[in-house]
Structure formats: C-alpha cells, structure tokens
Backbone as a printed PyTorch tensor [residue, N CA C, xyz], in Angstrom:
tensor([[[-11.1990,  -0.3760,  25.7500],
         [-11.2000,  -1.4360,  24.7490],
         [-11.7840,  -0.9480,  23.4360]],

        [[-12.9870,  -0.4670,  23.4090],
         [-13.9060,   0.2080,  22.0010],
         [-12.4910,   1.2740,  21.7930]],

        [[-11.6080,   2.2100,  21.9700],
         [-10.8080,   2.7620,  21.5320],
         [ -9.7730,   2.2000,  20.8050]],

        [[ -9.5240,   1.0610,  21.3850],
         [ -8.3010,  -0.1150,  20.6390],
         [ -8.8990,  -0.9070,  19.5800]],

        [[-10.1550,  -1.1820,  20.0240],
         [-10.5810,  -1.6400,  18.3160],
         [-10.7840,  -0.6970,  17.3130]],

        [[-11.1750,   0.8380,  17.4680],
         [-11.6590,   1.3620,  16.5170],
         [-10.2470,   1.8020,  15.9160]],

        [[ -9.0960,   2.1270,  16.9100],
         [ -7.6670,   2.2810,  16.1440],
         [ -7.3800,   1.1810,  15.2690]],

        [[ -7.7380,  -0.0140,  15.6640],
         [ -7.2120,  -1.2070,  14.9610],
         [ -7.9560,  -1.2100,  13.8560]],

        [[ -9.1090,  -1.2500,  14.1690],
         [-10.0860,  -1.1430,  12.2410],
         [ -9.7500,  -0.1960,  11.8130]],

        [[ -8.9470,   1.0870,  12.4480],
         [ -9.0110,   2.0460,  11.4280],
         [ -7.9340,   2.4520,  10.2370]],

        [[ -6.4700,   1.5210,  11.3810],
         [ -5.3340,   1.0180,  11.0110],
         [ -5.4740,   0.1590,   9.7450]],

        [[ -6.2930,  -0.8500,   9.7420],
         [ -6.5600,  -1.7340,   8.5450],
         [ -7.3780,  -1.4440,   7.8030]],

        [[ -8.0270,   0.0740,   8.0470],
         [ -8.8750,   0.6740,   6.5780],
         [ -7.4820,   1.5920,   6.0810]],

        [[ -6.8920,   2.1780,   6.6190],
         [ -5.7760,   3.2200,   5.9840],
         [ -4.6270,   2.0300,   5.4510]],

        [[ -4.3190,   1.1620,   5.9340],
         [ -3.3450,   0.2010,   5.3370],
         [ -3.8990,  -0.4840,   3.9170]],

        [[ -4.8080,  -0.5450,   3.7620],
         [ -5.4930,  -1.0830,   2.6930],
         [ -6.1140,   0.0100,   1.4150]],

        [[ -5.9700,   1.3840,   2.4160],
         [ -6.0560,   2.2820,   1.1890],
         [ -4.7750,   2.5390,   0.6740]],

        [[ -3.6270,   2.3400,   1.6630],
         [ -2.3540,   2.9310,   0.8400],
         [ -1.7150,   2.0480,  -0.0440]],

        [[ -2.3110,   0.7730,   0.3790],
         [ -2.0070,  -0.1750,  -1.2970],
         [ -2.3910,  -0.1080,  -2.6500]],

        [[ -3.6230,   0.9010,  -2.1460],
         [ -4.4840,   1.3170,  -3.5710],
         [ -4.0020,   1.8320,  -4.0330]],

        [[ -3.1440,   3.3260,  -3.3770],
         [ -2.3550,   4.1420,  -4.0570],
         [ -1.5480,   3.8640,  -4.8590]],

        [[ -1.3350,   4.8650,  -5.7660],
         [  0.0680,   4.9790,  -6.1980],
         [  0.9400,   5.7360,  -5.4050]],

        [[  2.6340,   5.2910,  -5.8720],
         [  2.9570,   6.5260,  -5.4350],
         [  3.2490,   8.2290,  -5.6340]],

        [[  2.9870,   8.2880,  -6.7920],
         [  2.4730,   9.5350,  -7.5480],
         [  1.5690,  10.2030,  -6.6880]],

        [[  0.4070,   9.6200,  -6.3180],
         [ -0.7150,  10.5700,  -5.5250],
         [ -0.2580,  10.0630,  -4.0190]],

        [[  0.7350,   9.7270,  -3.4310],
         [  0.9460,   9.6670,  -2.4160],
         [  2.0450,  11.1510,  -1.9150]],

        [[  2.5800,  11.2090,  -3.4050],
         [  2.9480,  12.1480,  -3.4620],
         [  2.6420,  13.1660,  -3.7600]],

        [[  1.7490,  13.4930,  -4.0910],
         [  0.7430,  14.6840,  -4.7120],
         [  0.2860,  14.8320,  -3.3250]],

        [[ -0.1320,  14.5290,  -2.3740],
         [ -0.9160,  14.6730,  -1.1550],
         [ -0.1230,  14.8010,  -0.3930]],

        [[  1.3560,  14.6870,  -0.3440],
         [  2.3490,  14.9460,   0.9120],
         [  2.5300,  16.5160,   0.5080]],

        [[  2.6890,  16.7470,  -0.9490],
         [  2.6290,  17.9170,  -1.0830],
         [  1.9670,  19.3350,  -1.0310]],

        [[  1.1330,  18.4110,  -1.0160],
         [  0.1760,  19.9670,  -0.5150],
         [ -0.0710,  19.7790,   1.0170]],

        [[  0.6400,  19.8070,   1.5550],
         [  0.8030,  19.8310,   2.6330],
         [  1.5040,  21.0340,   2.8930]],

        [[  1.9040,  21.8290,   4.1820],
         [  2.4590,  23.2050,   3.9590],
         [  2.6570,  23.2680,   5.8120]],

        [[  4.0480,  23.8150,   5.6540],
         [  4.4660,  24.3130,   6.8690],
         [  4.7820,  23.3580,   8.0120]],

        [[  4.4000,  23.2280,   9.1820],
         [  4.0600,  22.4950,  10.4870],
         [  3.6390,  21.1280,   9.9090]],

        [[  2.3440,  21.1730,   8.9830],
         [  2.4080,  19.9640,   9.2260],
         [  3.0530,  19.0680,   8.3500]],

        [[  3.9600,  19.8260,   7.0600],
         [  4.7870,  19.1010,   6.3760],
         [  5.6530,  18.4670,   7.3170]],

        [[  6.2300,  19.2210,   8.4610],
         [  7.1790,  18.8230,   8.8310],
         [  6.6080,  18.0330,  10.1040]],

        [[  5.9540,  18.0100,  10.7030],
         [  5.1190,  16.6760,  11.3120],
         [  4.7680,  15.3760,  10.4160]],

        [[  4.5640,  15.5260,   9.1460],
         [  4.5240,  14.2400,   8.4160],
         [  5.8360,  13.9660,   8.0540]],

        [[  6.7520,  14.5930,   7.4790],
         [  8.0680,  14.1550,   7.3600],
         [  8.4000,  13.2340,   8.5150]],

        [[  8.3920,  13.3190,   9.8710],
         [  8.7320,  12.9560,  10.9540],
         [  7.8230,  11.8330,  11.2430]],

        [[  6.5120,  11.5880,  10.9820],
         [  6.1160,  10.5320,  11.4630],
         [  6.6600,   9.1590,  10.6190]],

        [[  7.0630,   9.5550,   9.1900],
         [  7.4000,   8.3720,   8.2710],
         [  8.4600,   8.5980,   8.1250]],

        [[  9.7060,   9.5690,   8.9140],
         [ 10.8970,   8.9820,   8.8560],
         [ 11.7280,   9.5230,   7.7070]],

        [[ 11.0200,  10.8940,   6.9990],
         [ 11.7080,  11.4100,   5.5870],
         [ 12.5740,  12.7040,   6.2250]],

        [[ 13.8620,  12.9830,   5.3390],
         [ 14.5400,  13.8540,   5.7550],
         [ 13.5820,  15.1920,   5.0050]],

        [[ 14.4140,  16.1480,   5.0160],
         [ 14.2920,  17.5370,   4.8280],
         [ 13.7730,  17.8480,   3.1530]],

        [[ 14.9620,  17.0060,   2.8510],
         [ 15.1560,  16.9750,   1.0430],
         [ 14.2210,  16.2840,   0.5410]],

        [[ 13.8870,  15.3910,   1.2370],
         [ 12.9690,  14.1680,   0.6460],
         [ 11.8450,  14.9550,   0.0020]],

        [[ 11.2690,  16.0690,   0.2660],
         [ 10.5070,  16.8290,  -0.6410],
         [ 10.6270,  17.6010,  -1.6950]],

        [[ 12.6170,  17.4550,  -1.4610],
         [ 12.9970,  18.0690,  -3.5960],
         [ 12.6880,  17.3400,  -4.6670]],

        [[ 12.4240,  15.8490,  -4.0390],
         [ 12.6240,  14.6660,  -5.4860],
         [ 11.3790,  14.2950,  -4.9300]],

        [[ 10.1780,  14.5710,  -6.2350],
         [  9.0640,  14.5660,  -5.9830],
         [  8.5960,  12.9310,  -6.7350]],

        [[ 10.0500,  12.9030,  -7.9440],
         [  9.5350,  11.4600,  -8.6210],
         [  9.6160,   9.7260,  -7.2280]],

        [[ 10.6670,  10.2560,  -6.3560],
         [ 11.3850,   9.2260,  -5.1570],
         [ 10.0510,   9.4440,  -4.0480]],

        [[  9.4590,  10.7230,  -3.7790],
         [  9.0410,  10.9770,  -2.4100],
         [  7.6960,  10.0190,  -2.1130]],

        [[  7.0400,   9.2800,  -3.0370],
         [  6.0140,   8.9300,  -2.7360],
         [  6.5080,   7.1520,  -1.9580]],

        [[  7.4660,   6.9730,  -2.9190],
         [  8.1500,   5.4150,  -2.4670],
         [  8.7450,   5.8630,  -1.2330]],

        [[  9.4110,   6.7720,  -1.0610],
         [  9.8820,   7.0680,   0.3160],
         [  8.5870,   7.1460,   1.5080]],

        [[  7.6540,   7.4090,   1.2890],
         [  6.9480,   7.9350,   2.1100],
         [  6.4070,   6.4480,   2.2650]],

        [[  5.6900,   5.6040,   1.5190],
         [  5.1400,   4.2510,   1.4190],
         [  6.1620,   3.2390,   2.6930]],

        [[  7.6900,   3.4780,   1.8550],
         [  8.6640,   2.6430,   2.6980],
         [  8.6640,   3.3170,   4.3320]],

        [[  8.3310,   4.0980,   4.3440],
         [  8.6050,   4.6810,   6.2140],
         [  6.9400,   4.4050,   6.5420]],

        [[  5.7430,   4.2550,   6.0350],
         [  4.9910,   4.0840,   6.2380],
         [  4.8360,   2.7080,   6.9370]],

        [[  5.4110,   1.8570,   6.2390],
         [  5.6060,   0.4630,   5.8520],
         [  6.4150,   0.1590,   7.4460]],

        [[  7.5700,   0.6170,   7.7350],
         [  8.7880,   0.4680,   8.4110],
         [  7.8160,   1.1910,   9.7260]],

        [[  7.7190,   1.7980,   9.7650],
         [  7.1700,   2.6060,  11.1240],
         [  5.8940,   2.4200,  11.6780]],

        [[  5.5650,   1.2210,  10.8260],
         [  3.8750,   1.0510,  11.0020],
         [  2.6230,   2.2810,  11.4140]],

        [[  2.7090,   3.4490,  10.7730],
         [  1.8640,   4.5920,  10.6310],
         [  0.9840,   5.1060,   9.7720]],

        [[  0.7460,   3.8330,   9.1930],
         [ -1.0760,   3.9000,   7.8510],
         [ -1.8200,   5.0990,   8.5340]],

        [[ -1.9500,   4.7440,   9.9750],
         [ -3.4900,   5.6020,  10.6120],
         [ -2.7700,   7.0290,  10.4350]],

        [[ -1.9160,   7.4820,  11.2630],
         [ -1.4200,   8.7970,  11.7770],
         [ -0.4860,   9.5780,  10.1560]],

        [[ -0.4770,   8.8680,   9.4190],
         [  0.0300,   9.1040,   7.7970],
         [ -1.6450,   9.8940,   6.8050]],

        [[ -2.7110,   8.7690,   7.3750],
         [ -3.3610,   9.2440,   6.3280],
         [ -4.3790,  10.0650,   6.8520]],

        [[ -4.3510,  10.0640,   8.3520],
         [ -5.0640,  11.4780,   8.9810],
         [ -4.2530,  12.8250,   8.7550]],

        [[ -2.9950,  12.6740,   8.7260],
         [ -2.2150,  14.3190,   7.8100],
         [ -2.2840,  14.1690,   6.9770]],

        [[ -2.2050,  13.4590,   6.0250],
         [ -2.5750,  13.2020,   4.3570],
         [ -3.9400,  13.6930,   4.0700]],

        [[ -4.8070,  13.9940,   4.5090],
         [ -6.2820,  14.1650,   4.3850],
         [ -6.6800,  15.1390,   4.9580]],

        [[ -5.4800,  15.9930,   6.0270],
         [ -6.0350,  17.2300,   7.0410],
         [ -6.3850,  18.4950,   6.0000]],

        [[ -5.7530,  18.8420,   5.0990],
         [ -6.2540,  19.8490,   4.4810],
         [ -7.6810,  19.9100,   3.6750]],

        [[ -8.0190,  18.8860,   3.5650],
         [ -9.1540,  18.0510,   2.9490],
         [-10.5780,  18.3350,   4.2880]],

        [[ -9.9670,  18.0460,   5.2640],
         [-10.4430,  17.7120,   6.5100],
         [-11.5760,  19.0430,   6.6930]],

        [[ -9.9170,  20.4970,   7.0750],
         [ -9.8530,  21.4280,   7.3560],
         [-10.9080,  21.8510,   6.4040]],

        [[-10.7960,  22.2390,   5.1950],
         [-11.9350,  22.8420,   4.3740],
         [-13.2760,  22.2770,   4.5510]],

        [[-13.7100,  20.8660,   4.8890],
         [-14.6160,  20.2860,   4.7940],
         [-15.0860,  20.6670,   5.9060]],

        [[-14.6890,  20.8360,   7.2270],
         [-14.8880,  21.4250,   8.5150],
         [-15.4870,  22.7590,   8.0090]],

        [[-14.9370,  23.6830,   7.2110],
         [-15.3610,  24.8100,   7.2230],
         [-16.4390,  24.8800,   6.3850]],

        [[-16.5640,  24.3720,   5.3110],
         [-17.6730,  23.9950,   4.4800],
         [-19.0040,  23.6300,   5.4220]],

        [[-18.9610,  22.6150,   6.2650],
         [-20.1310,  22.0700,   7.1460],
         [-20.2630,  23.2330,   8.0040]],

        [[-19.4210,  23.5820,   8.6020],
         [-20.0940,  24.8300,   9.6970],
         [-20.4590,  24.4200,  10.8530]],

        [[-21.5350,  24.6940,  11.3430],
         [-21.8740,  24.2540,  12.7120],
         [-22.5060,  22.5160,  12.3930]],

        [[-23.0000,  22.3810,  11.5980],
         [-23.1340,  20.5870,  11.2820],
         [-21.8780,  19.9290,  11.3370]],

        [[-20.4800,  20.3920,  11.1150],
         [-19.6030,  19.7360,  11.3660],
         [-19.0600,  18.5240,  12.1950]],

        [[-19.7460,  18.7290,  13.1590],
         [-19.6550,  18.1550,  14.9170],
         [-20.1900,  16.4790,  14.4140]],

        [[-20.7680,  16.5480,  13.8470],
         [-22.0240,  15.2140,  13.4470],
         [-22.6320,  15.3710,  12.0320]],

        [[-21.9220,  15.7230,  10.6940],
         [-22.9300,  16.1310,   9.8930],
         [-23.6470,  14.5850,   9.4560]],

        [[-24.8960,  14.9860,   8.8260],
         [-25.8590,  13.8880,   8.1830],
         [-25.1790,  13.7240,   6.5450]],

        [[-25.6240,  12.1520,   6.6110],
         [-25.3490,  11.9540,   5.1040],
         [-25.8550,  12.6280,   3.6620]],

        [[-26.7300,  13.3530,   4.2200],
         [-27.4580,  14.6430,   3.0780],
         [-26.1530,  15.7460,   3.1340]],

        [[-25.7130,  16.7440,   4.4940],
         [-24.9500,  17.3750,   4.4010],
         [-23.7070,  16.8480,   3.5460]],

        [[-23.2880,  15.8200,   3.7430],
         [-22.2400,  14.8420,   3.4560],
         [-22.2810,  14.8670,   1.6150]],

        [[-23.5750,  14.4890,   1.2100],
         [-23.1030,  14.1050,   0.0060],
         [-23.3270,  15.8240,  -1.0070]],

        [[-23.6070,  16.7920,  -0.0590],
         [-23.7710,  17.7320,  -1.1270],
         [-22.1760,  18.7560,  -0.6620]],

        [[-21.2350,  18.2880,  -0.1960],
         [-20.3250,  18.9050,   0.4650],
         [-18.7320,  18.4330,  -0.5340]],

        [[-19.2450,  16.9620,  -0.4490],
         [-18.6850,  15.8100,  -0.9800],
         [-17.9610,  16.0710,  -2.4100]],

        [[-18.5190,  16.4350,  -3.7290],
         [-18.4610,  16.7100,  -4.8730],
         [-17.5440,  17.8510,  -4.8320]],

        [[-17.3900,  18.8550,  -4.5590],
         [-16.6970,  20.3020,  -4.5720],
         [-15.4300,  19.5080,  -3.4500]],

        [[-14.9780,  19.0780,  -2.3770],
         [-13.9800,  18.4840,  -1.7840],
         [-12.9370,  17.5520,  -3.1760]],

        [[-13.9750,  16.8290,  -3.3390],
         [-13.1490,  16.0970,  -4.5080],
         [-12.7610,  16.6180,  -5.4010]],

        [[-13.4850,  17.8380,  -6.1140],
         [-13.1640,  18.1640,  -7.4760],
         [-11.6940,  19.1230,  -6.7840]],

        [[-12.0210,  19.4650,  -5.5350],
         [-10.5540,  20.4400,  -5.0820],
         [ -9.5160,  20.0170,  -4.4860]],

        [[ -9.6650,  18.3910,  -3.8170],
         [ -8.5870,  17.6540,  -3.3240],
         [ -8.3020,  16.3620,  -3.9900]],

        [[ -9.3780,  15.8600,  -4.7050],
         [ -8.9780,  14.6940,  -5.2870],
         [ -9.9790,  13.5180,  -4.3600]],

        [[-10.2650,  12.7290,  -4.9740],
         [-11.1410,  11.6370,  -4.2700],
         [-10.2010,  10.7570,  -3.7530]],

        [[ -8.5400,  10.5270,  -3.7890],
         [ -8.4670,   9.8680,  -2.5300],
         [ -7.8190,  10.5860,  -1.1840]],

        [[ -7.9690,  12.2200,  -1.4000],
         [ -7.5280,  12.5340,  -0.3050],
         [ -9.0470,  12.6540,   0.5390]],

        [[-10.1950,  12.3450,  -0.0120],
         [-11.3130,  12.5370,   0.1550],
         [-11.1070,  11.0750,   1.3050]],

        [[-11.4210,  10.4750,   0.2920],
         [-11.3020,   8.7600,   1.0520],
         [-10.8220,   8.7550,   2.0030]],

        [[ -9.5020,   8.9920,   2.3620],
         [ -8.8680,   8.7440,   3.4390],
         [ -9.6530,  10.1060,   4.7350]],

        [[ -9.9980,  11.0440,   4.4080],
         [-10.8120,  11.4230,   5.3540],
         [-11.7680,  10.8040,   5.9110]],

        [[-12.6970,  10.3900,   4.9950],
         [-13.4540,   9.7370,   5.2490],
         [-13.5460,   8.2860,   6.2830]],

        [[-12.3270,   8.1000,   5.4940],
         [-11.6420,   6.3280,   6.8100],
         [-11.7260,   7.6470,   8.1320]],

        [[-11.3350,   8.3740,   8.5190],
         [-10.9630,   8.9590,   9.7460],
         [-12.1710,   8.9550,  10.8220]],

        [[-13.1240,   9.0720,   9.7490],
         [-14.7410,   9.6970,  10.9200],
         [-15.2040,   8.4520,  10.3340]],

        [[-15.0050,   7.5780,   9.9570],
         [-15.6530,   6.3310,   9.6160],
         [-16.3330,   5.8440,  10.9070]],

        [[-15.7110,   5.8620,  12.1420],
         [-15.9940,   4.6180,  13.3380],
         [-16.9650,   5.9230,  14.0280]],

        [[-16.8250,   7.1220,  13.9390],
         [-16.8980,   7.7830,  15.2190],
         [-18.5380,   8.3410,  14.8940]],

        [[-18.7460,   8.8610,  13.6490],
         [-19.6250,   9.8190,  13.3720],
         [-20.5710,   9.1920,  12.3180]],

        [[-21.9010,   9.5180,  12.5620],
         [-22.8900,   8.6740,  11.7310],
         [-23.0640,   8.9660,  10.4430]],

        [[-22.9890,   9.9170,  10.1460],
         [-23.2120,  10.2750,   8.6510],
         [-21.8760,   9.8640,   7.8170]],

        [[-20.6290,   9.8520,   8.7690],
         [-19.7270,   8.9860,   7.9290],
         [-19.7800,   7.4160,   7.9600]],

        [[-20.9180,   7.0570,   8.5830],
         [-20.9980,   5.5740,   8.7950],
         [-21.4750,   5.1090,   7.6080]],

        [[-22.7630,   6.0640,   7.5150],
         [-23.7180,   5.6520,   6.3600],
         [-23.3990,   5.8680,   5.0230]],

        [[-22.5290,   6.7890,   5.0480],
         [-21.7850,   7.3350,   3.5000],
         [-20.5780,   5.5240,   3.0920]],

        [[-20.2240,   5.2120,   4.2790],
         [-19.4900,   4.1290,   3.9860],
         [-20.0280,   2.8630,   3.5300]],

        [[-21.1150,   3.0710,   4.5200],
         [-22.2290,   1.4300,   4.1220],
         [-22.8660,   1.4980,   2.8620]],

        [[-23.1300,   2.9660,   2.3430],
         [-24.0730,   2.9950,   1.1810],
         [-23.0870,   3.6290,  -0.5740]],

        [[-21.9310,   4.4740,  -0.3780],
         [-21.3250,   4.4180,  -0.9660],
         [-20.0510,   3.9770,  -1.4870]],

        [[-20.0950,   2.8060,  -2.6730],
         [-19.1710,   2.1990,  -3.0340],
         [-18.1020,   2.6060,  -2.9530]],

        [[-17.4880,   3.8160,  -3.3670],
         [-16.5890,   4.6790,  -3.5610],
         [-15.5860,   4.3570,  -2.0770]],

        [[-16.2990,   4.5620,  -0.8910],
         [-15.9210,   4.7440,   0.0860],
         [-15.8310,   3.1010,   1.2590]],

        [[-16.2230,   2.8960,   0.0400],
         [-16.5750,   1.0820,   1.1990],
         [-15.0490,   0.6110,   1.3320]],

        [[-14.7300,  -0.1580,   2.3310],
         [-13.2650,  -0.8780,   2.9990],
         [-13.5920,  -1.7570,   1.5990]],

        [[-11.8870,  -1.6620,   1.1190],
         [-11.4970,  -2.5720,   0.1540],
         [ -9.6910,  -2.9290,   0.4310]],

        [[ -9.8370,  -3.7730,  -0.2680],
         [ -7.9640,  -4.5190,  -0.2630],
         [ -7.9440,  -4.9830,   1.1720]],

        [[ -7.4800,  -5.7710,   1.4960],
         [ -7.0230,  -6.8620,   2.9730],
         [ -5.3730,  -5.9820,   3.5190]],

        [[ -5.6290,  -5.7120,   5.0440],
         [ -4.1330,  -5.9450,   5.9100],
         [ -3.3120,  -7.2840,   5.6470]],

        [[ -2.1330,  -6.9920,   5.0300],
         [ -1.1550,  -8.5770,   5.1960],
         [ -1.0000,  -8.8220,   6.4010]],

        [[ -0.9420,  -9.8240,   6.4810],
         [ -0.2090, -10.3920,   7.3580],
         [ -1.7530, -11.5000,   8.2560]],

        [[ -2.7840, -10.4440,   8.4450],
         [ -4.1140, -11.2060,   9.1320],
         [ -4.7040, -12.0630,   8.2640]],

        [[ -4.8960, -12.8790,   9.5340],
         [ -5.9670, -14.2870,   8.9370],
         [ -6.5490, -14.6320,  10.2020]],

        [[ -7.5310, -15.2770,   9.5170],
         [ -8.7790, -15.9470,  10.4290],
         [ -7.9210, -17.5040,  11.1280]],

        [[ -8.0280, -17.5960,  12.4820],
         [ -7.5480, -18.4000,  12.8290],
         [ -8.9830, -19.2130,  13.5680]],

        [[ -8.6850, -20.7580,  12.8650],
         [ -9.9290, -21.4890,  13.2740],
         [ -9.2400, -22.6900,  14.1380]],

        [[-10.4720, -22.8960,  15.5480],
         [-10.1420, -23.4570,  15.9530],
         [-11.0150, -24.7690,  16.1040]],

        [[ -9.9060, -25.7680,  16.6120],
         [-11.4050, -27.2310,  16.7590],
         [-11.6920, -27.2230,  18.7810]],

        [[-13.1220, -26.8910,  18.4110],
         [-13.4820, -26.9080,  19.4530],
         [-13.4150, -28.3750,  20.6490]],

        [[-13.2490, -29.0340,  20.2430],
         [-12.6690, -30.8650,  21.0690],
         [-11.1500, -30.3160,  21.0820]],

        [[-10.3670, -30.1470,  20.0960],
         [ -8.8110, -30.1120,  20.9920],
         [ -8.6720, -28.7450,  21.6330]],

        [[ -9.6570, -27.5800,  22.0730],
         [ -9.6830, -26.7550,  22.9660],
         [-10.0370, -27.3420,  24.1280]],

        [[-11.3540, -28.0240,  24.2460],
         [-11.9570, -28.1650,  25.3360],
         [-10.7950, -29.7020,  26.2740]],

        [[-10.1760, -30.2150,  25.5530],
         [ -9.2150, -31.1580,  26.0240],
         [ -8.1710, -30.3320,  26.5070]],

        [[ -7.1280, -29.1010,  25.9450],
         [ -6.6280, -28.6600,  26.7240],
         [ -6.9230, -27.8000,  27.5280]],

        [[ -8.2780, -27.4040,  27.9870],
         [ -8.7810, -26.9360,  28.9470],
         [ -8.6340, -27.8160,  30.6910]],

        [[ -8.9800, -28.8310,  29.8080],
         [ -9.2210, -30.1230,  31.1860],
         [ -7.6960, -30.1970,  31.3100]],

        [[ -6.7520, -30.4100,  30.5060],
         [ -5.3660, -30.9420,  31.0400],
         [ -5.0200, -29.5300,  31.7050]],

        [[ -5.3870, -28.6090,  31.9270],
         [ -4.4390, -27.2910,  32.2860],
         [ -5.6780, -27.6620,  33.8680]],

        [[ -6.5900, -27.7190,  34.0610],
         [ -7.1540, -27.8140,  35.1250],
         [ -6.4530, -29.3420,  35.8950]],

        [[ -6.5630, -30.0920,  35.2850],
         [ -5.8040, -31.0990,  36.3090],
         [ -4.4240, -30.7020,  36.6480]],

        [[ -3.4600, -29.9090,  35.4950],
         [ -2.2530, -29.8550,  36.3410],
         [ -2.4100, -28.8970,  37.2360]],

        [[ -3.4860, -27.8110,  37.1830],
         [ -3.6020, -26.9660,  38.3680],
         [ -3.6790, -27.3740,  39.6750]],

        [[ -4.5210, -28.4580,  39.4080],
         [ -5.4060, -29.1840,  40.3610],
         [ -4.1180, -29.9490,  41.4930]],

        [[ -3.1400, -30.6860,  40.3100],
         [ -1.7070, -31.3910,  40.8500],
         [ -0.4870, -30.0160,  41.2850]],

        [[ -0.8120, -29.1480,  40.8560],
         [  0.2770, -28.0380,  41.4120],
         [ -0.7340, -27.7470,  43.1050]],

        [[ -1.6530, -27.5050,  42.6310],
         [ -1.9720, -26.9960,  44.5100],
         [ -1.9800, -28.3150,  45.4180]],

        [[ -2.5700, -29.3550,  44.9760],
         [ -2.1560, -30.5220,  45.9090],
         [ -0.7360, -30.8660,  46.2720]],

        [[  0.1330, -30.2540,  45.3940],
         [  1.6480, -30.6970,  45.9050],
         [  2.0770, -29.3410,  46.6690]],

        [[  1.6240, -28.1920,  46.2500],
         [  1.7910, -27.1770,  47.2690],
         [  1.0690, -27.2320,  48.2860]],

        [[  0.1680, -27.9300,  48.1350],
         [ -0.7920, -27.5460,  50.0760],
         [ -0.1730, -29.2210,  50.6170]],

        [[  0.5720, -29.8900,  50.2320],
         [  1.3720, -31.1350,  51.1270],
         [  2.6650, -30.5460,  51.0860]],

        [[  3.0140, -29.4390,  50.6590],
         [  4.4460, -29.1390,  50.6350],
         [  4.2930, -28.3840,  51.7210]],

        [[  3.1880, -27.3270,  52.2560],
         [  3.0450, -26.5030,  53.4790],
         [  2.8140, -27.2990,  54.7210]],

        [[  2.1400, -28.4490,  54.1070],
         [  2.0630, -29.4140,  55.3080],
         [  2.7250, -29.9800,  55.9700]],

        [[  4.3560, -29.7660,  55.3970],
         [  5.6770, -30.9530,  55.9130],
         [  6.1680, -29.6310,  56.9370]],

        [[  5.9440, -28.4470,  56.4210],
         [  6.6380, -27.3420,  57.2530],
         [  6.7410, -27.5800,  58.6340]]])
C-alpha cells in the first residue's frame, strides 16, 4: 500500500510540474538525452524516430503522449536521469541518503549545468523516499509541490446520509440471509 501511495503522490508532483513547463524546455531535456535512453523515452510517450528532427513540434509531442499515456512519473524520472546520474557521482558514497547540507552545496553547480527544472524533477523522484530530499522540499520554495492534478477533488461526505445507508445495506443483508436460510429450509 505505502508503494501505491508514494507512486500516486509522486504521479501528481510530476503532473503538476509538467504544466509548469514549457514546451521548449520539455524539449531541451528530451534532448539531452542520448542513446538507450533516448530511445526508451521516445517509447514511453509514444514519439516516433523523427520526432527528434523537429525540435520546434517535439516538446508538444512529448506533453501530448505524456498526456495520452498517462506517464508524468516514468517521463520525468528519464527527463532528469542525466541530472540524476551526475548528481550521484557528485555525492559519492553520501549518495545512498545524502543530508540536506550535502544537498544544498551539490545543488547550485547541477543547476547551473542542467537547468533548475531538470533539477526539480529529480528532486520530485527522491522526494518520498530519502530524507534530505524531504527536507530540501519542506524548506525550499523552489522545490515545494505546486500547480493541482486535473481531474482530483475532495469529495465530502454527510455523515447522517452515510450512516443511513449503512443501516439499509445491513437490513437488506439481514432480509437476504433470512430468505436464504428459509429457502434451505423448504429443501
């Protein structure tokens, strides 16, 4: 269950960053992408081969298969792997768990070399799992959950017309086994 929620919050932090985007830097970040995993992201959002000649189309393309294939999470964890990858190597053996000290002196040189939202979207990645990305989220603005998932809403309920169809689903229970235990009885 804790695995299905943290996909699900993590789904509605990457869906809410890719609204932020443009598609210019959606496209700037598919592109530096290289090799294997170009062609693993092509495939998760559904872009042909070419789709990476027309660099002015590729970012709307990539948004629309994003959109269509429902893949915010698994889009902006390759969108962010090269980002990832250096930052991995940067931390070193702190990698595993780094602290928000390692974090914010690592932080500055990532951005100035990938850009702060390929930064971001890393960051959504180790958001749930790892503490120093917890605290970088709670304490820096930059990185805090912004923009809403469409489609969710808070659904409120009245607690009297719950607890009434509680009781009517127990009495017809109540009338289904009494007519089944006189229906075994005629046998």
């Amino acid at each position: 269950m804790n695995d299905d929620k943290d996909r699900f919050l993590l789904d509605r932090r990457y869906t809410a960053a890719f609204e932020n985007l443009e598609d210019s830097t959606i496209a700037t970040l598919a592109l530096q992408l290289e090799g294997d995993l170009r062609d693993g992201f092509a495939r998760i959002v559904g872009l042909s081969a070419a789709a990476f000649d027309d660099q002015a189309s590729l970012g709307g393309l990539i948004r629309e298969g994003i959109a269509k294939r429902r893949v915010a999470h698994d889009s902006g964890v390759v969108l962010a792997e090269p980002c990832t990858q250096w930052t991995i190597e940067k931390l070193g053996d702190s990698s595993e768990d780094p602290t928000l000290e390692e974090l914010h002196a690592v932080l500055p040189e990532a951005t100035e070399k990938f850009g702060m939202d390929a930064v971001r979207l890393m960051v959504i990645q180790y958001s749930r799992s790892l503490k120093g990305f917890r605290q970088l989220v709670a304490t820096d603005e930059r990185f805090a959950p912004s923009g809403s998932a469409p489609g969710i809403t808070v659904l409120e309920k009245d607690e009297a017309e719950q607890a009434a169809k509680r009781e009517a689903r127990k009495a017809r229970k109540a009338e289904e086994k009494a007519a089944k235990a006189k229906q075994q009885g005629k046998r």
